[in-house]
N, C-alpha and C positions, 0 to 999 in steps of 0.2 A: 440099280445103282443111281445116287444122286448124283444131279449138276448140279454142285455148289458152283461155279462159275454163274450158269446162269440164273438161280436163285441170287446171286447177290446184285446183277444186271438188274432183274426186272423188280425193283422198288418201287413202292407206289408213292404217289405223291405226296404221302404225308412223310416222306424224309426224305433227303436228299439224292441224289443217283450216287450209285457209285464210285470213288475215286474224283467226284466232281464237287466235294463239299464244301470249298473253299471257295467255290464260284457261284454259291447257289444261296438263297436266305428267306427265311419262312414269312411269308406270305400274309396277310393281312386275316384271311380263311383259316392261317396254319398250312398250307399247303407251300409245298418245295418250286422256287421258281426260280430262272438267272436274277442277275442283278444288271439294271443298266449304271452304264458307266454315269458319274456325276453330272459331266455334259449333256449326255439327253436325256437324264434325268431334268437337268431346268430346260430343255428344250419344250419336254412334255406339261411344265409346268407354266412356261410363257403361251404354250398355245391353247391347252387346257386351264389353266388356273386352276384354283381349289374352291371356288364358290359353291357353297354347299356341302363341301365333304362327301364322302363317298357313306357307303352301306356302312364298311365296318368303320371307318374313320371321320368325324367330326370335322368339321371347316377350319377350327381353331389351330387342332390337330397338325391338319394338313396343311395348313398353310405355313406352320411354325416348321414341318419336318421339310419343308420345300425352300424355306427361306434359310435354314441352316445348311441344306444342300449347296442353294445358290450363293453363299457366302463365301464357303468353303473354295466353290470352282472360282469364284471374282479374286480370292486372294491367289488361290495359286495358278490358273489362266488368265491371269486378269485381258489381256487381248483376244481370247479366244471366245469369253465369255461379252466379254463388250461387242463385239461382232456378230456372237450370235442374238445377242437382242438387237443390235441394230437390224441385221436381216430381216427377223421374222415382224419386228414394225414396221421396216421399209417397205417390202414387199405382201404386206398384209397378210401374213398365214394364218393370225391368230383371229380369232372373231371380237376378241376385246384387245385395248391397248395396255391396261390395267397390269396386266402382269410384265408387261414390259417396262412400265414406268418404275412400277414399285422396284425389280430388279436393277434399275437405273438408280434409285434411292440409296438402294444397300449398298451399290458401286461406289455414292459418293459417299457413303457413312461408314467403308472400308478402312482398318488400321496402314493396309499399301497404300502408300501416299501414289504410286503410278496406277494405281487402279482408279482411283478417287478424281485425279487426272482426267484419264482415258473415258470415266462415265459423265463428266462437266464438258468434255469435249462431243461425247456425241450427245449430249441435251436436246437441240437441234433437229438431231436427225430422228430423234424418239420423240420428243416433245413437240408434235408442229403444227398443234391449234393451241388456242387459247387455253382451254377447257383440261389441256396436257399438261400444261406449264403449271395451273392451279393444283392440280392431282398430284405432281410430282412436287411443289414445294408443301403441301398438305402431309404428304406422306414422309419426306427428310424431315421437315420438323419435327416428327414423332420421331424419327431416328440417331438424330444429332444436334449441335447447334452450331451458331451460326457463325464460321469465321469467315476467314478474309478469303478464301479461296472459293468454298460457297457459294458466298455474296457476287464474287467477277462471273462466276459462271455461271449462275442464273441470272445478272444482269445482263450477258452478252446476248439472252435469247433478247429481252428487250432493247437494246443500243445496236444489233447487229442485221437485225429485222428491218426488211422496208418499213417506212413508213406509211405507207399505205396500207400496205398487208398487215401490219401490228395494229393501226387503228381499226380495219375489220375485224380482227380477231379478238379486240378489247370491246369492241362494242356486243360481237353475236356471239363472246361467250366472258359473260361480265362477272357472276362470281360462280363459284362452284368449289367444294371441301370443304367450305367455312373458310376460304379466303377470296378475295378479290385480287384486282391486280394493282389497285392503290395500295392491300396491303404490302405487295411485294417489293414495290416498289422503293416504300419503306423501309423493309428488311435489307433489299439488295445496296441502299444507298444510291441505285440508278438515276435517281430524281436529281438534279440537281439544283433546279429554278430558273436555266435559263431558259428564254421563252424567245431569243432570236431566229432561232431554226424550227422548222416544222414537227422535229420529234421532239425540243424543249417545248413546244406549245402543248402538246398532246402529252407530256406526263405534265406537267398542268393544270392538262384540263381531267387527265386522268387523276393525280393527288388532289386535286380544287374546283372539285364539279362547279362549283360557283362561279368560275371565270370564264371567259367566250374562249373560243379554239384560238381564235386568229387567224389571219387574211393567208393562210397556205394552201395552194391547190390540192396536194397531198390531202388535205385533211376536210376539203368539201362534203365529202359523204358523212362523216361523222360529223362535222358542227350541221348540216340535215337532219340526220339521224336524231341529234338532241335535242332538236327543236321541235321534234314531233310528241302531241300529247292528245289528249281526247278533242280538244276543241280544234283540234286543226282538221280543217276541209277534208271529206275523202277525196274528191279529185285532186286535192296538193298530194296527199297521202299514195296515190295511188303514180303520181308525175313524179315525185322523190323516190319511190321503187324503181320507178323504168329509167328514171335518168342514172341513180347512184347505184343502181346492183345492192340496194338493200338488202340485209335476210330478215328472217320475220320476227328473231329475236328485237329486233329494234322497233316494231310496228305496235303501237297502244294496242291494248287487248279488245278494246271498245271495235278495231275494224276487224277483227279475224274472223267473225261471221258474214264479213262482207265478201260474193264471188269474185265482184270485179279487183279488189285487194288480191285474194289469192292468184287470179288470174294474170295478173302483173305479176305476184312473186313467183308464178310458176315459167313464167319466160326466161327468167337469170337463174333460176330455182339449181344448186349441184345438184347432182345425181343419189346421192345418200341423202339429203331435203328431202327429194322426190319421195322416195324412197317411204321414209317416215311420214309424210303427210298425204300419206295416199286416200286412206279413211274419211281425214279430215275433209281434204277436197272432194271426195263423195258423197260424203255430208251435207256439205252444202249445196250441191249441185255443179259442182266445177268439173269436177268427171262424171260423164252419166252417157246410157247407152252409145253408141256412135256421135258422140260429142267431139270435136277438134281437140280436147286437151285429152281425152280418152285413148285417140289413135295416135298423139304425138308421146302418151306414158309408154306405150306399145311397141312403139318406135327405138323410143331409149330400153328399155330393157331389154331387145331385141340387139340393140348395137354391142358387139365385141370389141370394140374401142374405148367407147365410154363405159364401160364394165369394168376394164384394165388400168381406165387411165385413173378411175374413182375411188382406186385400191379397195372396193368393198370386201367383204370375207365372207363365201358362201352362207355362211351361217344367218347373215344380217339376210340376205335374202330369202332365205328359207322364214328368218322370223317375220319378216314383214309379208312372205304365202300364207304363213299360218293366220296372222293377225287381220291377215286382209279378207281373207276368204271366212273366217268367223263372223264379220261384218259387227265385231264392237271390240274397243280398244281392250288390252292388257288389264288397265286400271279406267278408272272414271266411268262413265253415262254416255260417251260416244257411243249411235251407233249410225250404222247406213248399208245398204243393199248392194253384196259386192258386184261390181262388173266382172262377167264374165272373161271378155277375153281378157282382162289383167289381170286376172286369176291363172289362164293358161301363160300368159308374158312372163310371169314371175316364176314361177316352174324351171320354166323352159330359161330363165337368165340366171337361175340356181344352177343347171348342170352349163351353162356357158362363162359360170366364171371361175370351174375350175381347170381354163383353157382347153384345147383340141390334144390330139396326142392320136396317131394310130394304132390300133387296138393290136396285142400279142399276138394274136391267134392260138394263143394255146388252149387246154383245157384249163378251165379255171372253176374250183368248188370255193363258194363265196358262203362263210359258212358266220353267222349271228349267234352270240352268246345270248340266251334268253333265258340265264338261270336267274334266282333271287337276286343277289346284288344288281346285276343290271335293270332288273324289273324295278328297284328303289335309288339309284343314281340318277342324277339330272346332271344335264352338260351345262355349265358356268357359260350364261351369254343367250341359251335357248330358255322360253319362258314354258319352264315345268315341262320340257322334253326330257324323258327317261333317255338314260345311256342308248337301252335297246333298241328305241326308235331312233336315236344318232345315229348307233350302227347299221340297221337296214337304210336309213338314206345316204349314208355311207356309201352302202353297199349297191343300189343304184347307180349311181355314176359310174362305179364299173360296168355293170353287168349290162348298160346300157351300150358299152361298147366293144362290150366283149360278146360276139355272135356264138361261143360255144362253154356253156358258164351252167352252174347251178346253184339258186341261192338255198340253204336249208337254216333250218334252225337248231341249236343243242344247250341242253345241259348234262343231265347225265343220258340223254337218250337222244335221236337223232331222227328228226322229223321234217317232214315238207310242211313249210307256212302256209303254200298257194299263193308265193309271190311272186310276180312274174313284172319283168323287164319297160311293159307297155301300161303300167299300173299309175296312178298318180302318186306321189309323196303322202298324200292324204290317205289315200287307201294303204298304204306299205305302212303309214305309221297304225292307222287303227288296227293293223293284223295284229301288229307285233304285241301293240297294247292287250290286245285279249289272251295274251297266253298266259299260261297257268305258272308258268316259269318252276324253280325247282334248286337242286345244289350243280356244282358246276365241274364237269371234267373235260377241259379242254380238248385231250386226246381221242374225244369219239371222234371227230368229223375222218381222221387220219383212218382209225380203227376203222370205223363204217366202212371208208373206202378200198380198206383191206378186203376187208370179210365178204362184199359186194363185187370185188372186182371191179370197179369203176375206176377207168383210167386219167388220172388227174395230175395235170403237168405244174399246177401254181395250188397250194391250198390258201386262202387268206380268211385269218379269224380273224372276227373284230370284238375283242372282251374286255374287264378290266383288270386279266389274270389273276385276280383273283379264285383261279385250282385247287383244289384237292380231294376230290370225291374220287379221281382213277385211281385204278391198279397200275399204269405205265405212265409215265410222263407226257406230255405230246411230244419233245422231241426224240425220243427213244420210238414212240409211235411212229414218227413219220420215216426214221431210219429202216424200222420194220418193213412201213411200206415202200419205200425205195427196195429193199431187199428183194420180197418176195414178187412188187409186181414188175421189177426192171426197168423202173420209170427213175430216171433222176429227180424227183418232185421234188417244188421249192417249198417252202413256207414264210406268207408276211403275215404278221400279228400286226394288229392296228390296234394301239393301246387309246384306251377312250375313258383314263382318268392317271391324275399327275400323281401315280405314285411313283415307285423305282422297279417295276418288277415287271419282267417278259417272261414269256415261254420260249421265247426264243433262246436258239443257243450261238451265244457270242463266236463262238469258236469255229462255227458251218457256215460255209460261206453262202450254201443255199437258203438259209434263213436272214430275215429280214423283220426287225420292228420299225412300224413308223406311229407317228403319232395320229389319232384319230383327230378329226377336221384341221389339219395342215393341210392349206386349201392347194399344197404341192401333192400330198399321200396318193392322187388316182395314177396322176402322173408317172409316181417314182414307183408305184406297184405295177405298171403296165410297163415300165423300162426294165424291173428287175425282172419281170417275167418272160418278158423276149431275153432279158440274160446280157442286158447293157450297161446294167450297176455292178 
């Protein structure tokens, strides 16, 4: 006798489940998957971006179907949506600011005059270097022109800004998109000539590099700053950095090979400076073995303070492991001999800046997608890290706090990498790099842990859902193994590229998608796992 009942249940991934087809949309693969809702849909997209495109989708692509997405949500949330870009810039989730900005564009080049509002109003809190403000009038001018509401609200970042803080920011990040901030200046109308007050002196001296700053305390660093050229003395050069908190942008190129320069800018030096010019100053000899500036990098990347307060995004740190420990830059003829312990400092301030959190204690299978598309996606921000190695560092941060955890690998089959918990980042990513990879069915990790009996209280995949090579869904999987082994098991899918598409199902409150390097995702996987989300 046939079950047509369950013959109609277990579809495989190349069409939709059951009675669910209205909820579900083919797949980039072709394969049947939920739909996120619009909102984190551009969630996934402010924190991932589309640089690069994914396997089966082009950058242009993706950027176009991500920007129609965000559109959509700005006209008809438009508070909902302005808040979640405020968030994920303020709080640093995303590893770039780029897709925050540009979503802040559309905001202000929206047909709702209250949305268009609401994104001129948080400029500010999105735009808060120099180099922001550049990006974001680069990118509205592609998108609109220029009226009068506009004009007030990119001039309030410059009239509403200390002045002091605004002269820093014009001097250490001068032009950038093909604009300056003379042009904007222009544009906004902010200029207006007078030169009684310290900010009419400084647009000024910013629209009229030609003219002195003027006699205003406020603006001492910068008329410094302008006065420096090749022939000025390195000891002025080096007493102008320690008195003014110079950055290095301001410093003639002629001293940057000098230690005792870097070694002055390394005393005021942010923490993201540091960061960047790690190389640099090993280069030259400014950090070298047990050297005072060597144990004082060691120090700062060691602090959970200054990690928090620098808003960095894991990701930057993970880039400047990788960069540093290669011992020559990304681009250019840099090279130098890495230090060792800044090599373990920077590790160890990669899983310190996605905070502390008490581990579940539950069973946790921490399960890596390593079919083809992951093996050909790169994550927007990381230089030329495939998806898959995203995911296994990812996947670390858990599994380093989770005492009772298993990491495997899948695409249509289900394997142990030999990754283990006490591994370096370095070594987790060349594992991942040598696999053979393949097509992708989400639902083994579930399946395996059917057929195995292994008792698993959280499963968390990390893919780009891009499914369809199974016979069952994963979540139809996972309901199975709830069934047969009497475990309420959860499921988080950590999506690690910005299309619209989960395995997750909307509907079960035991599943969960978050987005892959939401420098929040270990957190809110360890919260939903104890079962406090």
């Amino acid at each position: 006798m046939k079950n047509y009942a369950q013959i109609m249940r277990n579809s495989s991934q190349r069409e939709p489940i059951f009675g669910r087809e209205s909820e579900m949309t083919q797949n980039n693969a072709g394969g049947y998957t939920f739909t996120l809702s619009p909102l984190d849909t551009l969630r996934r997209f402010l924190i991932l971006g589309s640089e690069g495109g994914t396997y089966y989708v082009d950058e242009r692509t993706l950027t176009k179907d991500n920007a129609k997405n965000a559109l959509e949500v700005l006209e008809s949330q438009p508070e909902q949506a302005i808040n979640l870009v405020i968030e994920v810039s303020q709080k640093g989730l995303a590893p770039k600011n780029d897709p925050a900005i540009f979503a802040l564009a559309l905001g202000a080049s929206c047909r709702n005059a209250w949305t268009r509002r609401l994104a001129l109003q948080a400029l500010p809190l999105v735009c808060r270097t120099g180099t922001h403000i550049l990006q974001f009038v680069s990118m509205v001018n592609e998108l609109r022109g220029w009226g009068r509401g506009l004009r007030t609200g990119v001039g309030r970042w410059y009239t509403e800004k200390k002045v002091e803080d605004l002269a820093y920011q014009v001097m250490k990040y001068g032009n950038r998109a093909g604009f300056t901030h003379r042009d904007v200046l222009r544009l906004t109308h902010a200029y207006g000539g007078e030169v009684s007050t310290a900010r009419g002196a400084l647009f000024r001296a910013i629209v009229h590099p030609e003219f002195s700053v003027g006699d205003f305390p406020e603006l001492e660093a910068f008329k410094m700053a302008k006065s420096l050229n090749d022939s000025t003395p390195v000891a002025k050069v080096i007493d102008a950095i320690k008195t003014y908190n110079l950055p290095r942008e301001v410093i003639p190129t002629k001293f940057l090979n000098e230690p005792k320069v870097w070694e002055a800018l390394f005393d005021c030096m942010p923490f993201t400076a540091m960061i960047r010019n790690l190389g640099k100053m090993t280069s030259i000899g400014v950090i070298s073995p047990m050297s005072d500036t060597a144990r004082a990098v060691v120090t700062r990347l060691n602090d959970v303070a200054q990690i928090e307060r620098s808003r960095i995004h894991p990701i930057m740190l993970l880039n400047a492991l990788n960069t540093y420990s290669s011992g020559h830059g990304f681009k250019g003829s840099l090279r130098w001999n890495p230090e060792p312990n800044i090599v373990r400092a920077l590790e160890e301030a990669f899983y310190l800046s996605f905070g502390t959190v008490e581990p579940s204690g539950k069973n946790t299978l921490l399960a890596l997608d390593v079919s083809g598309s992951m093996g050909a996606n790169t994550i927007g921000g990381l230089n030329d890290m495939l998806a898959s190695e995203a995911a296994a560092v990812m996947a670390m941060v858990t599994a380093r706090r989770e005492p009772s955890h298993l990491i495997r690998g899948f695409s249509t089959e289900f394997k142990d990498l030999g990754i283990t918990s006490n591994m370096s980042l370095s070594e987790v990513c060349n594992i991942t790099r040598r696999q053979t990879f393949g097509r992708t069915d989400c639902a083994i990790p579930m399946i395996w842990a059917t057929k195995e009996r292994v008792p698993v209280d959280t499963f968390v995949v990390y893919t780009d859902n891009e499914t369809w090579a199974g016979q069952v869904h994963p979540a139809e999987a996972l309901k199975n193994y709830r069934q047969k082994m009497g475990i309420g098991a959860k499921l988080v899918v950590v999506g690690m590229t910005s299309t619209g598409f989960t395995i997750a199902d909307p509907q079960d409150a035991g599943m969960l998608d978050v987005v892959g390097f939401d420098a929040t995702a270990p957190n809110v996987i360890t919260e939903f796992s104890k079962g406090a989300v």
